[in-house]
BATIDREN-986715 format. One record per residue (C-alpha): residue in three letters; chain; y, z, x; residue number from 1. Coordinates in steps of 0.02 Angstrom, whole numbers, plus 50000, padded with zeros to 5 digits. Example, Ala and Ser with C-alpha at 12.3 -4.5 7.8 and 13.67 -1.06 7.14 Angstrom:
# residues 2
+------+------+-------+-------+-------+-------+
! tigu ! zavo !     y !     z !     x ! marza !
+------+------+-------+-------+-------+-------+
!  ALA !    A ! 49775 ! 50390 ! 50615 !     1 !
!  SER !    A ! 49947 ! 50357 ! 50684 !     2 !
+------+------+-------+-------+-------+-------+
END
This chain:
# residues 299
+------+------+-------+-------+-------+-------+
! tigu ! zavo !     y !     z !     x ! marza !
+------+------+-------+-------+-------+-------+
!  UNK !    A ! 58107 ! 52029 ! 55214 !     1 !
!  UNK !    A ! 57976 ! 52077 ! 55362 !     2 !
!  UNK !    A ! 58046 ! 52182 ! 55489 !     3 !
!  UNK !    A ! 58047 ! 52105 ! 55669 !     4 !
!  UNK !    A ! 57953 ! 52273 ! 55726 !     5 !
!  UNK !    A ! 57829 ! 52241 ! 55582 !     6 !
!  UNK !    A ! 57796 ! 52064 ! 55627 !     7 !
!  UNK !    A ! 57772 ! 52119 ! 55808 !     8 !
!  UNK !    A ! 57657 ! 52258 ! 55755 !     9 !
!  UNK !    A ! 57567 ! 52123 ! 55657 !    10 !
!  UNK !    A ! 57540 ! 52014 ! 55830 !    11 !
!  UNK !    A ! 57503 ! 52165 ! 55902 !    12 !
!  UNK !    A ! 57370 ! 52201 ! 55792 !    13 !
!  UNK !    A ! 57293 ! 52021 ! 55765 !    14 !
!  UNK !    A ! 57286 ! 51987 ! 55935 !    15 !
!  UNK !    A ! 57163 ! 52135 ! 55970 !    16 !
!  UNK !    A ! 57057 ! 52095 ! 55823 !    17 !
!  UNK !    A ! 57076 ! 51902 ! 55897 !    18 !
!  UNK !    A ! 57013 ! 51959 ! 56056 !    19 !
!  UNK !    A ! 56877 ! 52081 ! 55984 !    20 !
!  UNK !    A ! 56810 ! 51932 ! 55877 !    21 !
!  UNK !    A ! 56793 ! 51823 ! 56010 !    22 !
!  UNK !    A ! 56716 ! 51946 ! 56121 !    23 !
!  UNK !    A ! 56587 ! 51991 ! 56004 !    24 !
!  UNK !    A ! 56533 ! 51837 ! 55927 !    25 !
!  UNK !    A ! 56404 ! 51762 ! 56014 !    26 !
!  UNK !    A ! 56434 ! 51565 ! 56080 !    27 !
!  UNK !    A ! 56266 ! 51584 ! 56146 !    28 !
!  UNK !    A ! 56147 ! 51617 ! 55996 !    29 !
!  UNK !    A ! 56014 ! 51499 ! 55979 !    30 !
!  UNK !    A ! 56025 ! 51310 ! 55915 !    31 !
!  UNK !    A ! 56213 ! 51290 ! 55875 !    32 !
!  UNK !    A ! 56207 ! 51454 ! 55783 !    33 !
!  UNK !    A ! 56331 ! 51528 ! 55870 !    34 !
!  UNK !    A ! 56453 ! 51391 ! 55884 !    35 !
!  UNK !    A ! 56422 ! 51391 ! 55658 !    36 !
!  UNK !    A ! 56469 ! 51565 ! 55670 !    37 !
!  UNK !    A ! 56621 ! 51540 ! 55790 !    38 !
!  UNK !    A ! 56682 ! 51390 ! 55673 !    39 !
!  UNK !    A ! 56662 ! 51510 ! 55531 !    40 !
!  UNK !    A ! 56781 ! 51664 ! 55578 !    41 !
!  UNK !    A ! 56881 ! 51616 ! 55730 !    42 !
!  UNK !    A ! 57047 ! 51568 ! 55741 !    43 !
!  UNK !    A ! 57099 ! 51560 ! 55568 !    44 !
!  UNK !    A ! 57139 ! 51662 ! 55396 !    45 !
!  UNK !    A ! 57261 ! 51810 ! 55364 !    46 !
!  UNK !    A ! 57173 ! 51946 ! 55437 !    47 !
!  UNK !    A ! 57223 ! 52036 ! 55291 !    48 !
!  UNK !    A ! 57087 ! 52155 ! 55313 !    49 !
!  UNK !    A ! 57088 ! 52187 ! 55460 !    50 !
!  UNK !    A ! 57270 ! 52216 ! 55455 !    51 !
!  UNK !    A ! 57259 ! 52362 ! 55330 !    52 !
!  UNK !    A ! 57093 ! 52445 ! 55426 !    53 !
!  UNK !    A ! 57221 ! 52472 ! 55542 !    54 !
!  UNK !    A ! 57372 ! 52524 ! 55445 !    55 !
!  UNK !    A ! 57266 ! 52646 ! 55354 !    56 !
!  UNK !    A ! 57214 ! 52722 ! 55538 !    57 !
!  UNK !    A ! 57370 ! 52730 ! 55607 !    58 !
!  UNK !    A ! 57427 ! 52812 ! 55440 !    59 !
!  UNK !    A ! 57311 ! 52968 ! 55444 !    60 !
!  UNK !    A ! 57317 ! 52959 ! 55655 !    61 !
!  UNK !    A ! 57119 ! 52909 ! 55667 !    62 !
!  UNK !    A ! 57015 ! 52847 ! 55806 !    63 !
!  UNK !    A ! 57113 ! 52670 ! 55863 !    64 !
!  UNK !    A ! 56941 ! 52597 ! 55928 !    65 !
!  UNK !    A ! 56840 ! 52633 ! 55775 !    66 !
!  UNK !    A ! 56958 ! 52562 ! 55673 !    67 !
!  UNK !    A ! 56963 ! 52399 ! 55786 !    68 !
!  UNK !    A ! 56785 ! 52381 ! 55759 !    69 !
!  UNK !    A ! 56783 ! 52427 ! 55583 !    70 !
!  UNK !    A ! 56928 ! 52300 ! 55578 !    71 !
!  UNK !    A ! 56804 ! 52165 ! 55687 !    72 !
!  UNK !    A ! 56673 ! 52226 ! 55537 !    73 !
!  UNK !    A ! 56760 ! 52165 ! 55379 !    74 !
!  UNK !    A ! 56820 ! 52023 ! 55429 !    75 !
!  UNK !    A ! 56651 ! 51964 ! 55491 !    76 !
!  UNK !    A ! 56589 ! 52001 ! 55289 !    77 !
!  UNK !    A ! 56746 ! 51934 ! 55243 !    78 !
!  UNK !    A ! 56708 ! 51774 ! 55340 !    79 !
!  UNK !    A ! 56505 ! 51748 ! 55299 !    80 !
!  UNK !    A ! 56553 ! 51775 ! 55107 !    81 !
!  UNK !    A ! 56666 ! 51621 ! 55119 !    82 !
!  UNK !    A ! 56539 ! 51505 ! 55223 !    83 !
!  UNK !    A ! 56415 ! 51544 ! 55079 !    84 !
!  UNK !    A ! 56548 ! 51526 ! 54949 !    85 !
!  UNK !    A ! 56612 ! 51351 ! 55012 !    86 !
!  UNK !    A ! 56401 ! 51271 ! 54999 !    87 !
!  UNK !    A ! 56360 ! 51171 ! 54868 !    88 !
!  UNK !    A ! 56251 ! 51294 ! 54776 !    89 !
!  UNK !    A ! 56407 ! 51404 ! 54748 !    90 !
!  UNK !    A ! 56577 ! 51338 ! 54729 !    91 !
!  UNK !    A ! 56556 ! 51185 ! 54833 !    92 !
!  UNK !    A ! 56707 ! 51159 ! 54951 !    93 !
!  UNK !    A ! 56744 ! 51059 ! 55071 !    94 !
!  UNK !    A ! 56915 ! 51150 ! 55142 !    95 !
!  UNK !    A ! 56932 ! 51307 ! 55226 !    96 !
!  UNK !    A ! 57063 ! 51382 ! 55309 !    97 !
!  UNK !    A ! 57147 ! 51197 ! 55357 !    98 !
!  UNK !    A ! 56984 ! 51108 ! 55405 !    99 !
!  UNK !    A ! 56815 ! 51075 ! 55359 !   100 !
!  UNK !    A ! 56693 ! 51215 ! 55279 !   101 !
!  UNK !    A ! 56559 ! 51263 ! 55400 !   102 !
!  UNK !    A ! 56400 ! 51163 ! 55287 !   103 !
!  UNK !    A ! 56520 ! 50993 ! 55289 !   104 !
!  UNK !    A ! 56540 ! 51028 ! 55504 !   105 !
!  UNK !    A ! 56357 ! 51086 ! 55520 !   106 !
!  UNK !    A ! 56268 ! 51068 ! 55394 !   107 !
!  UNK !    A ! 56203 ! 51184 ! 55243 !   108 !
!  UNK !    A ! 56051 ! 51240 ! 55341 !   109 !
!  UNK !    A ! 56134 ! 51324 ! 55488 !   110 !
!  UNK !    A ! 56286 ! 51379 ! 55373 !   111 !
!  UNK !    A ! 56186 ! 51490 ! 55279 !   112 !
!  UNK !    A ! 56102 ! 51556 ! 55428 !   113 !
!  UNK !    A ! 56300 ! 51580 ! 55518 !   114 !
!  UNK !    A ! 56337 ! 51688 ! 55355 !   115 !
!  UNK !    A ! 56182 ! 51793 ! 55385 !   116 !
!  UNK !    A ! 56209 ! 51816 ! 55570 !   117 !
!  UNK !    A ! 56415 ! 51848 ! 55545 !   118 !
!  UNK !    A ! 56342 ! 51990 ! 55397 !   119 !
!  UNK !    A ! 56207 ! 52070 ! 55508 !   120 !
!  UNK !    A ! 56326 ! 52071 ! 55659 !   121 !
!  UNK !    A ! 56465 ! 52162 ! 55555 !   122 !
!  UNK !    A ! 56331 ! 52318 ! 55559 !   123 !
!  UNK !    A ! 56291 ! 52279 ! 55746 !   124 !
!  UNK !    A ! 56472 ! 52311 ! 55788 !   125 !
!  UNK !    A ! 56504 ! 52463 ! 55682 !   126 !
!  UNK !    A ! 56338 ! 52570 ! 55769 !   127 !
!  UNK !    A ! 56372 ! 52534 ! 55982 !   128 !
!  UNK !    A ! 56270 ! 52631 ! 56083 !   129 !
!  UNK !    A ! 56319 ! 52772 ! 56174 !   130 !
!  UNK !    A ! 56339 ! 52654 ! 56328 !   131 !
!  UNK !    A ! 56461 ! 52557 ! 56247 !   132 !
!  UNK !    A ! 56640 ! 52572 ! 56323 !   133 !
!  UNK !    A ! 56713 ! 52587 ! 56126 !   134 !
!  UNK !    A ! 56558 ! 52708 ! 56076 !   135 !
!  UNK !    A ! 56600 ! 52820 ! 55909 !   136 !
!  UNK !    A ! 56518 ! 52960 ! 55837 !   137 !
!  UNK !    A ! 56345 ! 52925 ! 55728 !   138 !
!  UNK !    A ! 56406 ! 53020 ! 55572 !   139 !
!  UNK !    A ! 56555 ! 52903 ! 55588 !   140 !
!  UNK !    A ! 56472 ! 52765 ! 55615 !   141 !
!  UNK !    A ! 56343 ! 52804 ! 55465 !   142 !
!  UNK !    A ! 56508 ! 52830 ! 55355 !   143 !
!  UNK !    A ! 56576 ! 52664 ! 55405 !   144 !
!  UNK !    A ! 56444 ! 52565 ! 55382 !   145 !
!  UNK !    A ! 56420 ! 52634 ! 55211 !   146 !
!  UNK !    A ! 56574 ! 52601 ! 55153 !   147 !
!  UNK !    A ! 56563 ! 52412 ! 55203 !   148 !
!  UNK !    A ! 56393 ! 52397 ! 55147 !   149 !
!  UNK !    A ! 56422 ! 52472 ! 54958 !   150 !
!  UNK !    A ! 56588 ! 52354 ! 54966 !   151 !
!  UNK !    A ! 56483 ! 52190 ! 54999 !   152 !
!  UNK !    A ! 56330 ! 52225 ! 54907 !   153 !
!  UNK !    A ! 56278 ! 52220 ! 54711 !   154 !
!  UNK !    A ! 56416 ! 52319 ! 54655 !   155 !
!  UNK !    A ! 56564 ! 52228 ! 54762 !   156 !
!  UNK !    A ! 56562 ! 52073 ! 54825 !   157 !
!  UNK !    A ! 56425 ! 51992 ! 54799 !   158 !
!  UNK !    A ! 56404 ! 52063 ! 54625 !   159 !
!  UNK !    A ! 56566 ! 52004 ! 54584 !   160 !
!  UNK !    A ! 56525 ! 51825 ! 54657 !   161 !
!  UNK !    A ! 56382 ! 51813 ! 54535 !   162 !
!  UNK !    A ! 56475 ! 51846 ! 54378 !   163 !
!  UNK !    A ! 56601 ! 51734 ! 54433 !   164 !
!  UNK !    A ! 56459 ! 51597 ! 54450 !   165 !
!  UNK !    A ! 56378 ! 51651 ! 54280 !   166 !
!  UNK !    A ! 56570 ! 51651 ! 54177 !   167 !
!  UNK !    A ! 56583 ! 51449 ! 54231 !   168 !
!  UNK !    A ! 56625 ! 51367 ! 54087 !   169 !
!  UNK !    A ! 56629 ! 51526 ! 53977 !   170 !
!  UNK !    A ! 56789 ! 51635 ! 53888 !   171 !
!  UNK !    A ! 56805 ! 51814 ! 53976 !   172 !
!  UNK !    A ! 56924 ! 51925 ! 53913 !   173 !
!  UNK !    A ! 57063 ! 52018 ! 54029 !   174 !
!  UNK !    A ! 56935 ! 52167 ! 54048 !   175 !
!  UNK !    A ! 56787 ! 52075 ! 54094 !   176 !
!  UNK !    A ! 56908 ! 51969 ! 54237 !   177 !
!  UNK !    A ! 56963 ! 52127 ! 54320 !   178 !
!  UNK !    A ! 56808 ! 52200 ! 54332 !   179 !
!  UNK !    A ! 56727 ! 52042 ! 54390 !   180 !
!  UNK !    A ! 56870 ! 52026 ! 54525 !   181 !
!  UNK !    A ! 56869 ! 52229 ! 54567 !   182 !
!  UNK !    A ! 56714 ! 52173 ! 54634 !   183 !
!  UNK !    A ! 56731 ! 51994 ! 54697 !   184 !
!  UNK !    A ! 56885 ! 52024 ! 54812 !   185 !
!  UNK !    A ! 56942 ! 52195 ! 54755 !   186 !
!  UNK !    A ! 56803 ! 52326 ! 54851 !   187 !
!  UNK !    A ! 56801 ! 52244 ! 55006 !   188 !
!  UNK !    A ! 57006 ! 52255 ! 55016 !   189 !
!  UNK !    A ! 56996 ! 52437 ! 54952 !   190 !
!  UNK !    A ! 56860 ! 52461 ! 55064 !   191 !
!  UNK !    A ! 56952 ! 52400 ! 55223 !   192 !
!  UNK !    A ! 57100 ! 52559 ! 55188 !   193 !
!  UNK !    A ! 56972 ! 52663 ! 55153 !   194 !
!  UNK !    A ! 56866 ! 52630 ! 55320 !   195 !
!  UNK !    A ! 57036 ! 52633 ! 55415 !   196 !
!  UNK !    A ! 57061 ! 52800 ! 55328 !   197 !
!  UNK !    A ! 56878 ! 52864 ! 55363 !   198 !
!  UNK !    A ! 56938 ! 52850 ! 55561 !   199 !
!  UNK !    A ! 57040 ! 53013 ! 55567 !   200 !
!  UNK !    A ! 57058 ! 53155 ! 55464 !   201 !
!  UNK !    A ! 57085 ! 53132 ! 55274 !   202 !
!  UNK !    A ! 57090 ! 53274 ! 55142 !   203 !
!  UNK !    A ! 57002 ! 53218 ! 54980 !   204 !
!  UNK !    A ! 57181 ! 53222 ! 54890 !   205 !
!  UNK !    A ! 57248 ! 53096 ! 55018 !   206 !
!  UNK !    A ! 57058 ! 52995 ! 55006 !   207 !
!  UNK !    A ! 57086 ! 52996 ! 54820 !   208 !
!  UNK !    A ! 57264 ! 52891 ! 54843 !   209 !
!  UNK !    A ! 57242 ! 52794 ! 54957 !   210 !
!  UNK !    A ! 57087 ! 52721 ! 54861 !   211 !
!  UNK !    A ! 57201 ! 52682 ! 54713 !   212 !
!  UNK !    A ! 57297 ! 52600 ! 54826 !   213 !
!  UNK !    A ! 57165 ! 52486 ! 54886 !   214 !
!  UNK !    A ! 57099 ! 52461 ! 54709 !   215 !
!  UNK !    A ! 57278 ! 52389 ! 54655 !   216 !
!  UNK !    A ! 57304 ! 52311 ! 54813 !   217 !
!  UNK !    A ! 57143 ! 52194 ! 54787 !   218 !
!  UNK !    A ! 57181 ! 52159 ! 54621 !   219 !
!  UNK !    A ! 57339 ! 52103 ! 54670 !   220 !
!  UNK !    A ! 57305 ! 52005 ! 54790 !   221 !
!  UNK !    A ! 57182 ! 51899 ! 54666 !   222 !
!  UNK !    A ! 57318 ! 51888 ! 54541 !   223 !
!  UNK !    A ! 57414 ! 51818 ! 54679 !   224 !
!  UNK !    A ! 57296 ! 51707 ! 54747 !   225 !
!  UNK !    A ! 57267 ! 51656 ! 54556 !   226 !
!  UNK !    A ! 57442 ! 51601 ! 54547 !   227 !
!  UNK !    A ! 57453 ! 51516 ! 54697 !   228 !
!  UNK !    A ! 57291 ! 51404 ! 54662 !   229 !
!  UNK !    A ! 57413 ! 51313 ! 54529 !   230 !
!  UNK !    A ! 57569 ! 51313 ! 54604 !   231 !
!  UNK !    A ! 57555 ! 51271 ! 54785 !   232 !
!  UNK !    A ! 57476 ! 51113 ! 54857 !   233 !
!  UNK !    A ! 57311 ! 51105 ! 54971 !   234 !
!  UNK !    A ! 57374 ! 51077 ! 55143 !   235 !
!  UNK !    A ! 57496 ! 51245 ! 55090 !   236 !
!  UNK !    A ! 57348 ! 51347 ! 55051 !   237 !
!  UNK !    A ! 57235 ! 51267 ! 55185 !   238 !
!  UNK !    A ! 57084 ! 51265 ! 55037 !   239 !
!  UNK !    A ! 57056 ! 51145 ! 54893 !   240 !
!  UNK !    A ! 57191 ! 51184 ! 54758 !   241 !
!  UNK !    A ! 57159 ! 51183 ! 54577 !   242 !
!  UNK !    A ! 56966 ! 51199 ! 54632 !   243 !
!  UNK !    A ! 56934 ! 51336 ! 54480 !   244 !
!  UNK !    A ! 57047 ! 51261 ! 54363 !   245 !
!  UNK !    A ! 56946 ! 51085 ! 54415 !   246 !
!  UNK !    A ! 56775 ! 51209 ! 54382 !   247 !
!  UNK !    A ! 56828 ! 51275 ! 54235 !   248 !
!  UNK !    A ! 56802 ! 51443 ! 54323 !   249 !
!  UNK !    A ! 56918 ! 51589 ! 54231 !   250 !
!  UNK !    A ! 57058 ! 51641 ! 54312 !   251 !
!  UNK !    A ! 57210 ! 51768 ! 54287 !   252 !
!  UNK !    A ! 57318 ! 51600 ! 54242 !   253 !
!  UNK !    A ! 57199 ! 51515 ! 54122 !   254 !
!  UNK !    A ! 57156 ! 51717 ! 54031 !   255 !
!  UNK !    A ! 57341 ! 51783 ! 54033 !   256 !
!  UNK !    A ! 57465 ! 51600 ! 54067 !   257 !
!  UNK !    A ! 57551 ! 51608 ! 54196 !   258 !
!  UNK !    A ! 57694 ! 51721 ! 54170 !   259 !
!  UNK !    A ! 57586 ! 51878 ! 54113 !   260 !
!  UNK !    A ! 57501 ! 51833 ! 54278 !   261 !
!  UNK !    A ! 57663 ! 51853 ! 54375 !   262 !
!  UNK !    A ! 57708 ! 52008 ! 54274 !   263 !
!  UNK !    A ! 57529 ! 52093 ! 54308 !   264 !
!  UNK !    A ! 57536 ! 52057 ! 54501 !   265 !
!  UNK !    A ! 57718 ! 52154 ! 54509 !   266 !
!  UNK !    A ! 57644 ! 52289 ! 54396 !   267 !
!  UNK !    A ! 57492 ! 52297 ! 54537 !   268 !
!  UNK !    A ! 57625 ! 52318 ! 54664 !   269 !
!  UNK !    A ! 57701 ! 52445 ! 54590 !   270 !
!  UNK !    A ! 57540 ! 52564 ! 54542 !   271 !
!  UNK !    A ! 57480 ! 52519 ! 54734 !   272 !
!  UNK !    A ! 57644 ! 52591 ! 54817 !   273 !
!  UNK !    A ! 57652 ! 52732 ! 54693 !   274 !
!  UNK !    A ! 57483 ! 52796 ! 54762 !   275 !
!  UNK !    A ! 57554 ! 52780 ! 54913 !   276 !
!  UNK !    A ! 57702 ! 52906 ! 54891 !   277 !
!  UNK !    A ! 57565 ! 53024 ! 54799 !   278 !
!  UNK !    A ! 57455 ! 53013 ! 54971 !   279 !
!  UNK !    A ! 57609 ! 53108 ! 55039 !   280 !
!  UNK !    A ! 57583 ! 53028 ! 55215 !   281 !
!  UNK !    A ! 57719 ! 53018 ! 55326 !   282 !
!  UNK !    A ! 57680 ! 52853 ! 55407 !   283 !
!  UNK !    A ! 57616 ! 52738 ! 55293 !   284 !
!  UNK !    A ! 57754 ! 52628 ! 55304 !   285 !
!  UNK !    A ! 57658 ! 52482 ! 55364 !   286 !
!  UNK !    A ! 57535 ! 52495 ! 55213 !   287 !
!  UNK !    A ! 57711 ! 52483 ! 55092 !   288 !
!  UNK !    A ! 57744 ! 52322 ! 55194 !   289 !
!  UNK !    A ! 57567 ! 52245 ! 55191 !   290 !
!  UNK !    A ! 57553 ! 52287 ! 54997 !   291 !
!  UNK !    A ! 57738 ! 52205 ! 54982 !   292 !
!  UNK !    A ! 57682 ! 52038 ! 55081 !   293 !
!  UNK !    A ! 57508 ! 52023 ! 54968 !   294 !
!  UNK !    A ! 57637 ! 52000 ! 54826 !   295 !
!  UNK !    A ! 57760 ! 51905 ! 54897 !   296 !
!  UNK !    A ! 57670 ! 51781 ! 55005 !   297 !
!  UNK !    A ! 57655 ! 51582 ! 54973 !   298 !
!  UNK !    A ! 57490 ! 51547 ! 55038 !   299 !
+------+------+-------+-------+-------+-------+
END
């Protein structure tokens, strides 16, 4: 059961990132761009992400306003990757986060174009100048923006989106799905402890564990979301259920049944909080509780 200081932590938390989202992304950018990109990543989704940047901060006592903008940062990847995933030349969706995708509100032109702006302005945010009032060292800033980048590039994300669009239809065996997923949705969760983590000071030992933590987190939480595809209905998951089963798209269900699947998101659990106690940090409490609601949530 979530704590009522953890839940208020959580407000806490998403309300800053809330505020730093809407602060940041433009409502002014030229011919409805900005109101796409708005649509895209405002008010809506977990914040997952964001959520464990600033865990992982608070857990090695970093820099509070680098992690806020490193937390501003992955969610705006986060967000642009589902825009593109949701058009028609990708998985073709029609429901996002309880209402329409962006390309079915405004169109697939200026949906791609929100997805590029939302990616370039995740760098934008993560190197302020000097005159900004939340400015951060370069080297940080260089460390943080490679993190994200090698996270959402051809080894993470989007490498992971294109095997998933090239296994449609075809068998993959239980190695070939985790790797596919340690990229698809797997490096940009690790990669949102480990930029949390890059904001104070972290010995290599502690680096080291808290990186398995964010490898078995991500997994997890595809497992998880996996599951919930089958068992929970649309308007519960606030996207199109059954859409990969519909696609023929492989999945931890359809690869290990159902049950195995349940069995391999408690074993995640487990391997992601026993990294946790090998980190040896004293506060990391609220990364035990994020990895515990991952697993446990219905939606």
């Amino acid at each position: 059961m979530i704590s009522a200081s953890f839940e208020s932590w959580m407000r806490e938390q998403l309300a800053a990132v809330e505020a730093s989202l809407e602060r940041w992304v433009p409502a002014d950018a030229p011919a409805g761009l900005g109101a796409a990109m708005r649509y895209g990543v405002l008010d809506g989704g977990k914040r997952l992400r964001p959520l464990l940047v600033m865990a992982a901060c608070e857990a090695v006592a970093g820099d509070a306003n680098a992690a806020l903008r490193a937390a501003v940062a992955v969610e705006l990847i986060h967000a642009y990757s589902l825009v593109h995933d949701d058009m028609p030349c990708m998985d073709n969706d029609v429901l996002r986060r309880g209402k329409p995708t962006v390309h079915v509100q405004f169109g697939e032109a200026s949906a791609m174009l929100a997805g590029d702006a939302m990616q370039a302005l995740a760098f934008e945010v993560l190197t302020p100048d000097a005159s900004d009032e939340l400015a951060m060292p370069a080297l940080l800033q260089a460390r943080l923006c490679g993190l994200l980048a090698r996270a959402a590039g051809h080894d993470g994300m989007a490498g992971g989106q294109a095997i998933d669009l090239a296994s449609t239809g075809k068998p993959l065996d239980e190695v070939r799905l985790r790797d596919m997923h340690r990229r698809k949705t797997g490096a940009l969760l690790q990669a949102s402890v480990l930029m949390g983590a890059a904001s104070g000071p972290c010995d290599p030992a502690v680096w080291a564990a808290l990186s398995d933590y964010g490898t078995a987190l991500g997994l997890a939480f595809q497992v998880v979301d996996d599951i919930l595809d089958v068992t929970q209905a649309s308007d519960k998951l606030g996207k199109t259920a059954g859409k990969d089963l519909d696609a023929n798209k492989p999945t931890y269900v359809t690869v290990l049944g159902l049950d195995e699947a349940r069995r391999q998101a408690h074993t995640l659990h487990e391997t992601a909080l026993a990294a946790l106690q090998r980190s040896g940090l004293a506060q990391a409490d609220r990364l035990q509780l994020l990895a515990d609601l991952v697993v446990d949530r219905d939606c």
